[in-house]
C-alpha positions in Angstrom: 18.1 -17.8 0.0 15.9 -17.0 3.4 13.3 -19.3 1.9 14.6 -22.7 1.0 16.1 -21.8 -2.5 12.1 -21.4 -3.6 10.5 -18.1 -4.6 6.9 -17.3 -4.6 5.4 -15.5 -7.6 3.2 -12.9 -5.7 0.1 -12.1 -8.3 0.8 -14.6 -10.4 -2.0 -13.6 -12.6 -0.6 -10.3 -13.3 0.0 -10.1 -16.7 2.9 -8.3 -18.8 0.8 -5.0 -19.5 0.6 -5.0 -23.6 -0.5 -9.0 -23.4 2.9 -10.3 -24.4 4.2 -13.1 -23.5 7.1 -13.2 -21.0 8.9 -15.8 -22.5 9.4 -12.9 -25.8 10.8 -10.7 -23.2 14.2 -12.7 -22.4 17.1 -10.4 -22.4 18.8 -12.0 -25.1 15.8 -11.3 -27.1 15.6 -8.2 -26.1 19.3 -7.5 -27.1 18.4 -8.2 -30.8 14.8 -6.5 -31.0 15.2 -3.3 -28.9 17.5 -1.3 -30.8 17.9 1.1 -27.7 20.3 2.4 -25.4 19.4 0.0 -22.4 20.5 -3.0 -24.9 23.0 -2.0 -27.0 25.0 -0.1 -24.6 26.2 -3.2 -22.9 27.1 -6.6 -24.5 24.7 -9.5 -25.3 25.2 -11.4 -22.4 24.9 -8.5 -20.1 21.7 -8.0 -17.8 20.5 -4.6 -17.9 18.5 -3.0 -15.1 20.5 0.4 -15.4 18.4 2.7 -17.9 14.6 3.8 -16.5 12.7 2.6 -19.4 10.5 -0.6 -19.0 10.7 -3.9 -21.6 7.0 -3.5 -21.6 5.6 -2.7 -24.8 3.6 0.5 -24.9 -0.2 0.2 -24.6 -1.8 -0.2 -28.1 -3.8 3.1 -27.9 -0.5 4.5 -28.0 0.4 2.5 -30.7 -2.9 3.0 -32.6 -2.3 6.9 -32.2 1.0 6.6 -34.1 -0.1 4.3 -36.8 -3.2 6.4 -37.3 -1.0 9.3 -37.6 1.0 7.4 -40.2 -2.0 6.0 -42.1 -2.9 9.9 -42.4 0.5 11.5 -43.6 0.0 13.8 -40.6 3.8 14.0 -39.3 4.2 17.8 -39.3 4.6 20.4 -37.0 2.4 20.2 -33.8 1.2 24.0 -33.4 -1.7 23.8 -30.4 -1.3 21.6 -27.3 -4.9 22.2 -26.2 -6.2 18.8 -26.5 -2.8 17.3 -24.2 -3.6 20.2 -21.4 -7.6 18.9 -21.4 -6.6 15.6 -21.4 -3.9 15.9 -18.8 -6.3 18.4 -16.7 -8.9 15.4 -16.5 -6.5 12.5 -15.8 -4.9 14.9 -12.7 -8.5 15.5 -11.4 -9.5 12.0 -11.5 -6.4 10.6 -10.1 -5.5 13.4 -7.7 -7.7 15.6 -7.2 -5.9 18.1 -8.7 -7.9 20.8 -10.2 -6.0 22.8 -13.2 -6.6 25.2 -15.4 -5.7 24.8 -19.0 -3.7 28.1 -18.9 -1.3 26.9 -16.1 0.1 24.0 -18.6 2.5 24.7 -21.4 3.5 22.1 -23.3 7.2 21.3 -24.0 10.2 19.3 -25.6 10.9 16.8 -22.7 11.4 16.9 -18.8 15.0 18.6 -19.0 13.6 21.4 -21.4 11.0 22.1 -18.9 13.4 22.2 -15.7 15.9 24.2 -17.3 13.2 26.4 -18.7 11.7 26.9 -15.1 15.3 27.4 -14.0 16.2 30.1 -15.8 12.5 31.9 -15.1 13.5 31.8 -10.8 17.0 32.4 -10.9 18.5 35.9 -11.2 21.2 36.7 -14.2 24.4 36.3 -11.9 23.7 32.5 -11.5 21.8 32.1 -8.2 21.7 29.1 -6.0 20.1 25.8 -6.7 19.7 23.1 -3.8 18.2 19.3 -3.8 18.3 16.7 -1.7 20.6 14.0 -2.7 20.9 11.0 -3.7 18.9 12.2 -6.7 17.6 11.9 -10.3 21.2 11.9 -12.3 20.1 13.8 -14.8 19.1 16.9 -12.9 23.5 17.6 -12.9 23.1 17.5 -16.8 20.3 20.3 -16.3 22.5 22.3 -14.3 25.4 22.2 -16.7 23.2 24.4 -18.6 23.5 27.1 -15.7 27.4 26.9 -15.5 27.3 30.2 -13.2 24.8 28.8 -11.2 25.9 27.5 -7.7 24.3 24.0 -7.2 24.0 22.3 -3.1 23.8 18.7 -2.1 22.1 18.2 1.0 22.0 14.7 1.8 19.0 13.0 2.9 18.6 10.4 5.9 18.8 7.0 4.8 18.3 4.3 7.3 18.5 0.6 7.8 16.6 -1.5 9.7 15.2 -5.1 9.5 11.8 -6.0 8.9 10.6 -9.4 8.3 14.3 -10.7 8.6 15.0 -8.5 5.9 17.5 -5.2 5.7 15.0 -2.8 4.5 16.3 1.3 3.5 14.3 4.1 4.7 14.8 7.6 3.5 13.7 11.2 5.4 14.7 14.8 5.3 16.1 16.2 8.2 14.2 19.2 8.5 16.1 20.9 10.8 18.9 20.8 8.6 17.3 21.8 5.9 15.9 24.9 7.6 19.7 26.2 8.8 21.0 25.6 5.2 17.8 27.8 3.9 18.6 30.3 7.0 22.1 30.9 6.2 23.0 30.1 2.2 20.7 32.4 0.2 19.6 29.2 -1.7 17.0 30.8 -4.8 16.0 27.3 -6.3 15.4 23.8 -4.7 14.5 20.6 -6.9 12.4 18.2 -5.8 11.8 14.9 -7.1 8.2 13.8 -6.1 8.4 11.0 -6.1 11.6 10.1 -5.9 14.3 8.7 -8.2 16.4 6.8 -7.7 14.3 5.4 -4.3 10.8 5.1 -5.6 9.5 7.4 -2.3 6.0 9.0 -2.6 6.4 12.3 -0.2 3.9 12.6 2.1 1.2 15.3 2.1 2.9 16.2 6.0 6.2 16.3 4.1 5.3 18.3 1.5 3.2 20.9 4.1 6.5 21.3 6.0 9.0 21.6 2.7 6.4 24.8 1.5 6.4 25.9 4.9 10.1 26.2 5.0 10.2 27.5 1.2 7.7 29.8 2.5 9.4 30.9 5.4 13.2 31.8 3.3 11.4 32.4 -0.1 12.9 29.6 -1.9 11.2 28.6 -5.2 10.4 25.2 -6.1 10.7 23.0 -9.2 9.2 19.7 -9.2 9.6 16.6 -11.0 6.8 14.4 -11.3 7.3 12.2 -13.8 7.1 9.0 -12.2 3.9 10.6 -10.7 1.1 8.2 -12.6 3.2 4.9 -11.0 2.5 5.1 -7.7 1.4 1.7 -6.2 -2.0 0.7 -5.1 -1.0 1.2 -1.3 0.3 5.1 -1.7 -1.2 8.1 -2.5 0.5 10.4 -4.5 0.2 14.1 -3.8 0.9 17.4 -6.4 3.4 19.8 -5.0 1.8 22.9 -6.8 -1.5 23.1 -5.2 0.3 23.4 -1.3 3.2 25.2 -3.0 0.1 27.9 -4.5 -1.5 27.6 -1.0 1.6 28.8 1.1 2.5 31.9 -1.4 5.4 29.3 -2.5 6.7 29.8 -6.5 6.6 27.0 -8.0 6.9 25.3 -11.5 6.2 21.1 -11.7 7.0 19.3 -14.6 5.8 15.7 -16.3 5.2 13.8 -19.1 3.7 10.1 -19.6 7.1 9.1 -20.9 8.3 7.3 -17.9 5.2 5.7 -16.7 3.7 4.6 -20.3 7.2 3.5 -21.4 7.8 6.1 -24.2 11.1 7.5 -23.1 12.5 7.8 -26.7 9.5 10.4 -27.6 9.7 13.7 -26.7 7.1 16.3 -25.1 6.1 17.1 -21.6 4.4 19.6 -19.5 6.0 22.6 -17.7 3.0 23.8 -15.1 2.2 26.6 -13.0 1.5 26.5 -9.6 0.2 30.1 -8.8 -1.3 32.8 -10.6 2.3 34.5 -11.2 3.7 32.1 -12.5 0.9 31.3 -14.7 1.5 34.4 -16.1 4.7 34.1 -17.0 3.4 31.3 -19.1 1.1 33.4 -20.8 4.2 34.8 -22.7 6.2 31.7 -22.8 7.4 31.1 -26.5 6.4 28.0 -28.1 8.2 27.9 -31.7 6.8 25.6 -34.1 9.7 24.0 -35.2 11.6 23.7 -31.7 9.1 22.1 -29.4 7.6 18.5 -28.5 7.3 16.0 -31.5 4.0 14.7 -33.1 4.7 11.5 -31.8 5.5 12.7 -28.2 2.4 14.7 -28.0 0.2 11.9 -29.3 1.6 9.2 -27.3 1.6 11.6 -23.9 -2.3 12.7 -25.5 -3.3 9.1 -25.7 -1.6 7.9 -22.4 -3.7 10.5 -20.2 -6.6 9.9 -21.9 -6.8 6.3 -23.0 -4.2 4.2 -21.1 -5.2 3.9 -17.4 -5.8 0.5 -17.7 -2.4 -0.6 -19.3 -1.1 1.8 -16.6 -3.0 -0.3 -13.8 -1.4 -3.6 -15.2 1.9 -2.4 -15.4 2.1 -0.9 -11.6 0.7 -4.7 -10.3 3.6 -6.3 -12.7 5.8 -3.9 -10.8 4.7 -4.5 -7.7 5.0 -7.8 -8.0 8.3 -8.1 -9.1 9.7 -5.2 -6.6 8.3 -8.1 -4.1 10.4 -11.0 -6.5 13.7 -8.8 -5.7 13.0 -8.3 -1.8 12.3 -12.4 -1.5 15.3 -13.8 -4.0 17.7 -11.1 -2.9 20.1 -12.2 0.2 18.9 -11.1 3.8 22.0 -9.7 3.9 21.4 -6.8 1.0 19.8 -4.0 2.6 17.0 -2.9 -0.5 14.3 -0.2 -0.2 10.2 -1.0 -0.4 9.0 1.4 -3.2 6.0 3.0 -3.4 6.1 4.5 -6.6 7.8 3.0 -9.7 9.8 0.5 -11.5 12.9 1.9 -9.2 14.7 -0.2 -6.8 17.6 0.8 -4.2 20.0 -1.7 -3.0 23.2 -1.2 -0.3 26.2 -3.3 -1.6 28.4 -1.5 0.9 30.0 -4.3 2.7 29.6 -7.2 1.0 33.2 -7.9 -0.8 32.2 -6.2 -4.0 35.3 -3.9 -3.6 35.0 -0.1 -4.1 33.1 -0.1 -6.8 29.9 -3.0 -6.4 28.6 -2.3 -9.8 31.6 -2.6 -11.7 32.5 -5.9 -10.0 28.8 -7.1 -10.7 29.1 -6.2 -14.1 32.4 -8.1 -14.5 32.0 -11.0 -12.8 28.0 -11.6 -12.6 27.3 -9.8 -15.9 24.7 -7.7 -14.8 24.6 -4.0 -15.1 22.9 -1.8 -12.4 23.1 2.1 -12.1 25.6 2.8 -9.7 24.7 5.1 -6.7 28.1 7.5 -7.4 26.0 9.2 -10.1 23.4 10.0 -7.9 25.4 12.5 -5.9 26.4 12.8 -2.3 24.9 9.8 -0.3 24.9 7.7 -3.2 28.6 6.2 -3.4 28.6 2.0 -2.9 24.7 2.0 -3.3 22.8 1.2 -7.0 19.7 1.2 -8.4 17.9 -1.7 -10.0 15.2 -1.1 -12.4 12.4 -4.1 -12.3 10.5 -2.8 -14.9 10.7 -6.3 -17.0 10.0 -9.6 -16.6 9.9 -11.7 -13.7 12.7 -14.0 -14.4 14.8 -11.5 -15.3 14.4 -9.9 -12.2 14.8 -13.4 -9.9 17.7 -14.1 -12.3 19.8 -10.9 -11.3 19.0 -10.9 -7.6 20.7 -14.6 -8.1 23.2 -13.3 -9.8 24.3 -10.5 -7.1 23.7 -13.2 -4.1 26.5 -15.2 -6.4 28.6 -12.4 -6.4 28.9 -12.3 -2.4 28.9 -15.9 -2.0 25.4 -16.6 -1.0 23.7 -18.4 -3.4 
C-alpha cells in the first residue's frame, strides 16, 4: 500500500447509522442473521459487495412504523397514498427545492413497475426505440424484456483515467455530440437516465441536465428517470431533479423513486412514478391503482416514514459512506484505477490489466473470495470493470481492497 501498509480511518467518529456496533456487522455474522440474497447467494466465507443493499440496519422510525402496524393488526390493503405524496412533496422541497404537486405523484409497486409503466405510456404499439447511456443500472435490461418488440441502444459514455493524488482515479461524461447524431438519425422515442448514476455514483450536473433536455427537446425524445439513489448524495454535491428542466424545455418526462435504496429497505415494495409536465400529469389522473396489485403496507410505511422521519439516519449513513468510499481509495493499490463518488454506497473499479484474466471477478471470487458485481452486466463499456458496494462496515471494506491488492500481487 501507497501509505506504509497503515490506513487512516477518515471520520472516525461516524457511527454505523442504526447505533450498532460494527463489530455485529462482520460478514460471517451477517451470513447467519441476514437471511437475504446478498448473504446467502454466495458461500460463508465469501465477501459480498455485489447486491445494492447496505448491512446497515434501517432507522428505528422505520422500524417503529412496522411494529406499530403489527401491534394494530393493520396489515391490509393500502387504498390512498396521500399521506406518502405529502410527505415525499415536503422532503423534495426541503432537500431540493423541488416544488410538486400531489397530483403529479402516483404511487406504485417498486422502481421497475414504475419504469415499465412510464415505458409503455411514451412508446407507441409497434415497440419504439429506447436509448441509455451505458455502463448502466443492470436491471433496466430486465425492464426492457418486458417490451420484447421494443428496440433498445447502448450508447457508451466517456470514461476516463487520470491520476490524482498518485492515485488512478475514473471520470465519466457524455459526449454530446454523439449523442445529438444518434438522436438526429435513429428515431430514438425513449431515453433512460439514471440520475444519479448506477453503477458510478455520478450526480449530473444542473449544465448536464440543461443540455440532455435541450437535445430531448430538440428531436422529441421522452425521458424516464431513475432517481433512486437520489436522497444519498454526499455533503459536497448537489443533487438536481430532472423533471422540473425536463417541464421547462416542453420535454415528456416521467422520474421514478422510492426510499428503498437510500434507507436500506430493498426487500419492501412501493415507489413513486412522477410527472414532470402537466400532460403527463394527466395521464396520471387515469392511472389505475388496484387494491390488491400495488405497493405493500410495509413498503408504503417504511418509504412514508423514511421521507418524513429519517433524515437524520439518512445523514449518518451518507458520512459512514463517505468515509469508507475514502477507506477503498487509500487501502486499494495505486495501480487500480477506482471512481470518487458523489452519490451513494456505489463504487467503480478498472481491473483491466492487472493479471486477473478475462474475467477479474470470477478470479477474485475464486481465489480472494470476494464477490463484486461484474461490469459485463452493466452493458457496453462495462466488460473487465466491477462495482463494489461500501455500504457496510469499515473493515469489511479495508479487508476486500486487501484482498484484491492480494490478488495482483501487491499486498
Amino acid at each position: 500500500m501507497s501509505n506504509g501498509g497503515q490506513v487512516s480511518y477518515p471520520n472516525s467518529n461516524a457511527p454505523e447509522p442504526s447505533g450498532t456496533a460494527w463489530d455485529e456487522l462482520t460478514s460471517p455474522l451477517l451470513h447467519t442473521r441476514y437471511d437475504n440474497a446478498k448473504y446467502q447467494m454466495v458461500d460463508s466465507d465469501v465477501l459480498p459487495f455485489w447486491i445494492a443493499e447496505m448491512d446497515f440496519p434501517p432507522a428505528q422510525e422505520i422500524r417503529d412504523a412496522w411494529t406499530d402496524a403489527i401491534a394494530s393488526g393493520s396489515i391490509g390493503y393500502v387504498h390512498e397514498s396521500l399521506r406518502l405524496r405529502e410527505g415525499f412533496a415536503t422532503f423534495a422541497k426541503r432537500r431540493w427545492g423541488w416544488d410538486l404537486k400531489l397530483e403529479q405523484m402516483h404511487a406504485t409497486r417498486d422502481v421497475y413497475q414504475a419504469v415499465r409503466d412510464a415505458l409503455h405510456l411514451f412508446l407507441p404499439e409497434n415497440g419504439g426505440h429506447i436509448a441509455l447511456h451505458t455502463p448502466n443500472y443492470n436491471g433496466f435490461a430486465v425492464m426492457f424484456s418486458a417490451l420484447p418488440q421494443a428496440k433498445v441502444s447502448q450508447l457508451e459514455l466517456q470514461q476516463t483515467i487520470a491520476i490524482s493524488d498518485g492515485r488512478q482515479t475514473i471520470s465519466i461524461d457524455i459526449d454530446y455530440a454523439a449523442l445529438e447524431e444518434y438522436f438526429r438519425t435513429a428515431s430514438v422515442d425513449v431515453f433512460v437516465l439514471c440520475n444519479p448514476h448506477n453503477p458510478f455514483g455520478r450526480v449530473w450536473s444542473a449544465a448536464e441536465l440543461e443540455r440532455l433536455a435541450q437535445l430531448c427537446a430538440k428531436y422529441r425524445v421522452a425521458v424516464v428517470s431513475d432517481e433512486i439513489h437520489a436522497p444519498l448524495t454526499h455533503r459536497d454535491a448537489t443533487f438536481i431533479p430532472f423533471a422540473p428542466i425536463a417541464a421547462k424545455h416542453g420535454v415528456p418526462c416521467f422520474v421514478t423513486t422510492s426510499a428503498s435504496k437510500s434507507w436500506n429497505i430493498p426487500g419492501t415494495k412501493c415507489a413513486l412514478l412522477i410527472a414532470a409536465g402537466t400532460a403527463e400529469t394527466a395521464i396520471l389522473a387515469d392511472f389505475p391503482t388496484p387494491i390488491n396489485a400495488g405497493f405493500d403496507r410495509f413498503g408504503y410505511l417504511g418509504n412514508l416514514a423514511a421521507f418524513t422521519a429519517g433524515e437524520a439516519w439518512l445523514e449518518r449513513a451518507i458520512e459512514r459512506i463517505e468515509a469508507n468510499q475514502i477507506l477503498l481509495r487509500e487501502t486499494l493499490d495505486p495501480a487500480i484505477p477506482v471512481s470518487t463518488p458523489n452519490a451513494s454506497y456505489l463504487a467503480w473499479l478498472d481491473l483491466r490489466n492487472l493479471g486477473l484474466g478475462d474475467s477479474p471477478t470470477q478470479t477474485l471470487l475464486s481465489q480472494q473470495r470476494i464477490k463484486l458485481a461484474d461490469g459485463d452486466v452493466y452493458g457496453r463499456g462495462g466488460q473487465g470493470f466491477a462495482r463494489f458496494n461500501v455500504g457496510c462496515a469499515p473493515e469489511m471494506v479495508i479487508e476486500g481492497a486487501r484482498r484484491i491488492n492480494t490478488a495482483i500481487g501487491r499486498n
